[in-house]
N, C-alpha and C positions, 0 to 999 in steps of 0.2 A: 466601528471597530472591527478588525477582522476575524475572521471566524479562527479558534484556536483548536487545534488535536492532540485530543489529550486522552492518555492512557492510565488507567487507574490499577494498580496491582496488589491484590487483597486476599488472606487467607480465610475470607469470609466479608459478604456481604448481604444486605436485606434486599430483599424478602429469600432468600436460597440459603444460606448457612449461617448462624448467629450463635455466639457461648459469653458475648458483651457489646458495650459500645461501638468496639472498632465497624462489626457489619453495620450499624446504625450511622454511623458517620458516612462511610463510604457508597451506601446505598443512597444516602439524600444526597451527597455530595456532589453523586454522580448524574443526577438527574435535574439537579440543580442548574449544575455547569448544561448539561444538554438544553433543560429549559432555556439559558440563553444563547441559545443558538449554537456551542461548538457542540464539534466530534466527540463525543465521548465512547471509548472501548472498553469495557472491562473484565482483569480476566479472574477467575475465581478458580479453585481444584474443584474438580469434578470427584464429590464427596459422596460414599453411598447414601447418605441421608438426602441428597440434589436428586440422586437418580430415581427414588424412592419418592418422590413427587410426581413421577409422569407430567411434567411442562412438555408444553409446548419448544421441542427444540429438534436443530436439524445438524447432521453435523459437514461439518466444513471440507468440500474435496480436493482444496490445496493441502488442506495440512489433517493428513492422514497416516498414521501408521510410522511417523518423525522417529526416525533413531537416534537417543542420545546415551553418551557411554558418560557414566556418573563413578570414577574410578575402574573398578575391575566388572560393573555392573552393566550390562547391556537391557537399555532401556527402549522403549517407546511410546509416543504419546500420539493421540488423535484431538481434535480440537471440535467440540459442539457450538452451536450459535443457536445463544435466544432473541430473538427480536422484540425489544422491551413496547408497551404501552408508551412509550416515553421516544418522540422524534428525535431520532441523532442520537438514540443511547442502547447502542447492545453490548450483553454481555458474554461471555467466552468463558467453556467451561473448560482445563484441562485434564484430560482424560486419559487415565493410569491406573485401572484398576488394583495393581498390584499395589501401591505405593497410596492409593485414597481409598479402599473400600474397607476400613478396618471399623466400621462404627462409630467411628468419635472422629471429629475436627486433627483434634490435636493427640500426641500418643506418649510414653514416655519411651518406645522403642526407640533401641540400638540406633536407626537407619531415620530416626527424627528428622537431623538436618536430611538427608539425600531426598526426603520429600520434597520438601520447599525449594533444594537449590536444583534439583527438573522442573518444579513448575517456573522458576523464576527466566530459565536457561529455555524452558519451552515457550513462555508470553514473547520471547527476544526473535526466539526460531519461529512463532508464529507468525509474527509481524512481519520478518523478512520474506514469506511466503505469501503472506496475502499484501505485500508490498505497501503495507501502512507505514509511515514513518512519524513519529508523533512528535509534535511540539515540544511536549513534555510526555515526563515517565513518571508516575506518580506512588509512589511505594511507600508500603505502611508495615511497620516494625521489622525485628529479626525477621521475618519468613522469606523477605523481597529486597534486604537490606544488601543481596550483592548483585543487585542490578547493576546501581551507579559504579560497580567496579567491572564489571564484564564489558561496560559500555566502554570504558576505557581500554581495557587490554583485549581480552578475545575476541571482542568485536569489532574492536576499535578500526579494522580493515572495511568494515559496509558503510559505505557512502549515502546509504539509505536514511544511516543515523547521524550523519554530518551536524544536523540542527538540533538532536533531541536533547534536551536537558534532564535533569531528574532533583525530582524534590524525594525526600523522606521524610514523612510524618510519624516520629516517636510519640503514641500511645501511649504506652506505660515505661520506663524505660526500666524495671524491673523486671521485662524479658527480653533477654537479649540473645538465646539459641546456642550456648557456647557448645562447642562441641570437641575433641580430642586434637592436638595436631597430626597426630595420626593416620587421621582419615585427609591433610591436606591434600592428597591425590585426587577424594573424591570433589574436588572444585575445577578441576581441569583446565589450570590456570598456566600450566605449562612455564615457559620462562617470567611470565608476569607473576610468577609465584613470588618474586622480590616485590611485591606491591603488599603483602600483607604485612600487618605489623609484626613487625620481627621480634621485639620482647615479648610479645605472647607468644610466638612460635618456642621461644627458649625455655619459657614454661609452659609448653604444652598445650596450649588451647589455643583453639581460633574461634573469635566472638564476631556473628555476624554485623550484630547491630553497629561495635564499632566500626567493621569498616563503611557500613554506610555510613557512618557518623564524616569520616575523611573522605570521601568519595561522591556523595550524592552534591553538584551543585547547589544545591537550598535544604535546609534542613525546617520542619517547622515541627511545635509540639502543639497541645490540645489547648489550653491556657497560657495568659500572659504572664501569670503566678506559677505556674509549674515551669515555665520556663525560665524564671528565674530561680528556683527549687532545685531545679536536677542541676544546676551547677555548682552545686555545695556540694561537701565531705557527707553531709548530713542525708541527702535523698539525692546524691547524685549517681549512685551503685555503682562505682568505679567507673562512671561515664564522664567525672566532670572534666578532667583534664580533656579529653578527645572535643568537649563540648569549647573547652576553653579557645582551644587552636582554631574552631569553626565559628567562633561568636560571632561575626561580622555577617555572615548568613545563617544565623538561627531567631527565629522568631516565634512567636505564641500566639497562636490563633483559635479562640476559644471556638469549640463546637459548637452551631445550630441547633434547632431543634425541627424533625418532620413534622410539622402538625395539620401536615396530611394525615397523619397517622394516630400524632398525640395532642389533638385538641378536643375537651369536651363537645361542643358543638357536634361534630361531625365524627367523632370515634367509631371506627368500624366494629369495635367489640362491646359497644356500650347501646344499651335497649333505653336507657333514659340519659338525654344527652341536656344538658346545661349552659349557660354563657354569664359574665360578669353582669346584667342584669336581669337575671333570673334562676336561683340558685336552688331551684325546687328538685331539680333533679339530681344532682348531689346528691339530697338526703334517703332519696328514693335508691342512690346507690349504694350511699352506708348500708340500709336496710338489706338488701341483696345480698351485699359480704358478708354482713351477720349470718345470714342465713347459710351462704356457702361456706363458711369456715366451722361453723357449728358454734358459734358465742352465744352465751347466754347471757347479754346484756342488752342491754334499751340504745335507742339512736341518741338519749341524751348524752351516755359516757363518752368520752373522750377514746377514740381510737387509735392508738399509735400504728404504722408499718413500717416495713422495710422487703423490699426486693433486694436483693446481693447475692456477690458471690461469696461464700464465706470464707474469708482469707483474712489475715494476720492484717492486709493493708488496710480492710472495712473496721477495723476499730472495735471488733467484736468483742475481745478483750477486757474492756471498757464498761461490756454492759456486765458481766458474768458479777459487779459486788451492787450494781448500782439499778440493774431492772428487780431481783430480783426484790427487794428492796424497798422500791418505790409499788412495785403491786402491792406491797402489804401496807405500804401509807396510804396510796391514794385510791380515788374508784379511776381503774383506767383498763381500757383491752388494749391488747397487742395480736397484732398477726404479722406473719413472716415468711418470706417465699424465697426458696436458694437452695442452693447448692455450695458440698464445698469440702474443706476439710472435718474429718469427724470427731476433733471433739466440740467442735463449735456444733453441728449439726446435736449432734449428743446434748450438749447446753441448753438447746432450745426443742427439743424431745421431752427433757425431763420440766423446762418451764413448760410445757403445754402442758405436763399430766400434774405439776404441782399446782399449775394455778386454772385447772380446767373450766372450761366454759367461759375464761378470760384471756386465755391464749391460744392463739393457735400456729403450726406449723405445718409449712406444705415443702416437702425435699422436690430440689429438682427448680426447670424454669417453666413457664406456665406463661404464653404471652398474652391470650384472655384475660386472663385470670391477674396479670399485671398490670393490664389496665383497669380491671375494677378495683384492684388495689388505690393507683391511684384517683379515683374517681371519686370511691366510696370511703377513703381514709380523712382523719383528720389531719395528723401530724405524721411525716416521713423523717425517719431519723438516718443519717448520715455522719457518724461520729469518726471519717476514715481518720487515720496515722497519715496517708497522703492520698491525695485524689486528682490524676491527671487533671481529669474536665469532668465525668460528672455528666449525665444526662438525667438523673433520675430526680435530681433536685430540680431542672430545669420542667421537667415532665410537672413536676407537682407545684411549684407554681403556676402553672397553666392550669391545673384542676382545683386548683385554689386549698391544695393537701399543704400546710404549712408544714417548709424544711425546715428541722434541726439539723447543722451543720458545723464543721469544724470546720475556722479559718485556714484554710490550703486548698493551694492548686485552684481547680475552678469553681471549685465550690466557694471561694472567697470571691471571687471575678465575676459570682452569678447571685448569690445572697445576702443581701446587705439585713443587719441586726436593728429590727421592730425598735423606733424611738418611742414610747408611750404621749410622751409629751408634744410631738412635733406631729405623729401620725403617721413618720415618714418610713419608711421599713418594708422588708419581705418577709421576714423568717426570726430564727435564733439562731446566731452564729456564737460560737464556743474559740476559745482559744488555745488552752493547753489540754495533750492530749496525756488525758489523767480522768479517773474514773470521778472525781468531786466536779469536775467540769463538765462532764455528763451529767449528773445528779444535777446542778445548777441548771443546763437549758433544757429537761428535762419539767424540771418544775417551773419554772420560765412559762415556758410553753401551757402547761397545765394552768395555771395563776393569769395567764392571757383570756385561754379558753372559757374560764369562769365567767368572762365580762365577754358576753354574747356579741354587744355592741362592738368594742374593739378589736374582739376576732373577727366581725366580718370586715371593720377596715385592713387587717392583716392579708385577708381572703383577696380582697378586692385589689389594695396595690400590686400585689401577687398578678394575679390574673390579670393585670395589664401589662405584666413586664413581654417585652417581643426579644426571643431570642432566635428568631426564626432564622433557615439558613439562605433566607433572601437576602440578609444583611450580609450574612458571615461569607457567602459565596463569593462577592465581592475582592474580599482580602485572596482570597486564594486566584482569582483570575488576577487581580494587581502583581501578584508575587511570581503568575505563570510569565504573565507579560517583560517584567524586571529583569528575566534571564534572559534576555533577547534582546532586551537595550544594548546600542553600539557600546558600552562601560561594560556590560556584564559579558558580553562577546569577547572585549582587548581581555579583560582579565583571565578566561578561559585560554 
């Protein structure tokens, strides 16, 4: 098969900038695709938290010191190159300190979009300089979502990109970067400015994500369930109609899992590593989190966690009539690591100091510290309102931490609900999202965990499931290749 070049376009990726799944995805993804043999480029914003790592990186002397005018704004970018560990795979940093050195990934300033749409308007300027021309464009969410429309108009004059197609992979599609029509100047779209949707120009906003929604040749989302999901009134965020017009190229591609990264076996952050048969180390990790969290429980009790971001989508909601609740029924600890909005943070503040020595809470993300979560937990609860895809369930069946999950998105596509009778199962999956159906796989879980025997067949199915992205890499090179059949060509 021939070698493919493919460019990957990301407002964060692993191991260099991370605030969720998308850098997890795009980092294995990319090394993936390299493992089998293509090009892979990737470019990332050159973040103060990147430059505050001292990598190894050099920077690039075609594309230096690039001026690009972002409305009435006179810009410039420099482009750095890391040379990954990883054959056929570097990454690209661009470099603006005006526009990325603010301390955080993402901002709620004014000049939000003019970020993203230089970096996206500079991976285009960059490539034409060092004369790549890729196969594919590979863009993920609102931040890169007006690649597949620049390729069309402003660029559409570089013969360079004659071949390049572009996929977008929608994430979450509850961001979508809307921003003022006001500022339509700063896209520099010039007479292609007729190419944006025009009833939202009449009300005032331009939404990046849709227009990648209409513009990117292939659309893909994170699950086969979330992609059916965001086409409804119900979790579609005023995307479904845009989704409706593109259904013929949208598909659901559940994410991978690194387990380079996240397999007990081999865990870089874990001092006692385990495998499905030999489960001694495990408990040698409960014991550790005990200690690190400060619990004042025995390895016998039941440990629930959760790593999240705390937001409205993780089902937090949910727990605020039904945890606090079940600690005063049953013997169970809980710990919990995130970030988020604060009355949820506030929620699990006051459960640590009400139920102390049986709860605990750590603000912020901790990526040690996430891994002994799941190493050394028993049960990972997952009760979202919706969930793309979901890495954190997948992580914890490979640790043999049984998910609690609510059927959506990929959490249904990756955890199938423990048969008692048959043996057959991974988890507790839940179906409506109500706080009695938390309190149901809550106790579920607990009433499994009693009968030592049957949890460890729970454990054990668990830690055989493979959702490595050896599998999953596949679909996305089949879907790169698709856009280049002589059918997807006439159609173009």
């Amino acid at each position: 098969m021939s070698v493919l070049k493919v460019c990957i376009v990301a407002s964060e990726m692993m191991p260099y900038a991370k605030t969720g799944g998308l850098a997890d995805v795009t980092g294995a993804l990319g090394r993936e695709l390299a493992g089998r043999g293509h090009e892979l480029r990737a470019f990332v914003p050159y973040y103060d938290s990147i430059r505050a790592q001292a990598l190894q990186i050099e920077a690039v002397p075609q594309v230096q010191a690039v001026p690009v005018e972002i409305g009435a704004l006179r810009l410039s970018f420099s482009l750095l190159a890391h040379r990954t560990a990883t054959p056929g795979l570097t990454v690209y940093f661009v470099d603006c300190p005006k526009l990325y050195s603010r301390g955080t990934l993402y901002t709620r300033d004014p000049d939000e979009h003019v970020r993203f749409i230089l970096f996206t308007r500079a991976v285009i300027e960059a490539c034409q300089r060092l004369k790549f021309a890729p196969d594919v464009f590979h863009c993920n969410d609102w931040h890169t979502a007006f690649l597949p429309l620049y390729l069309k108009s402003v660029y559409a004059w570089d013969r360079l990109f004659a071949g390049a197609r572009s996929v977008l992979t929608i994430h979450n599609i509850g961001y979508q970067g809307e921003f003022s029509a006001a500022r339509v100047g700063d896209l520099g779209l010039g007479a292609s400015q007729t190419l944006l949707h025009q009833d939202d120009l009449r009300a005032g906003r331009i939404n990046p994500l849709k227009m990648g929604i209409l513009f990117a040749d292939a659309l893909t989302t994170v699950s086969p369930t979330y992609a059916v999901e965001i086409r409804t009134t119900e979790l579609g965020m005023g995307m479904q109609s845009a989704l409706a017009v593109r259904a013929d190229s949208f598909t659901g591609i559940l994410n991978g899992v690194d387990y380079e990264q996240w397999d007990p076996r081999v865990d870089p952050y874990l001092s006692n590593h385990f495998h499905l048969a030999d489960l001694r180390g495990k408990m040698r990790n409960k014991r550790r989190l005990i200690e690190r969290c400060g619990l004042q429980v025995g390895t016998a009790t039941p440990l629930l966690a959760m790593v999240t971001r705390l937001a409205e989508q993780k089902g937090i909601d949910l727990l605020f009539e039904s945890l606090p609740a079940l600690l005063v029924e049953r013997p169970l600890a809980l710990t919990v690591l995130g970030s988020g909005d604060a009355r949820y943070v506030r929620f699990f503040e006051e459960l640590a100091m009400r139920f102390a020595g049986r709860v605990a809470f750590r603000q912020g993300y901790d990526e040690p510290m996430a891994h002994l979560i799941e190493a050394g937990s028993d049960i990972f609860l997952m009760p979202s309102r919706y969930e793309p895809c979901g890495l954190n369930q997948m992580y914890s069946l490979r640790y043999g931490t049984v998910p609690i999950v609510r059927k959506t998105g990929g959490l249904a596509d990756s955890v199938r609900h423990f048969d008692p009778a048959s043996g057959q199962g991974t988890g507790v999956v839940f179906q409506h999202y109500d706080a009695p159906a938390v309190r149901w796989a809550l106790n579920t879980a607990l009433d499994w965990y009693a009968d030592q025997r049957l949890w460890r067949r729970i454990m054990r199915n668990a830690m055989a499931q493979d959702f490595s992205w050896k599998r999953q890499v596949l679909e996305y090179e089949h879907l790169y290749r698709s856009l280049h059949s002589p059918a997807s060509v006439t159609q173009r």
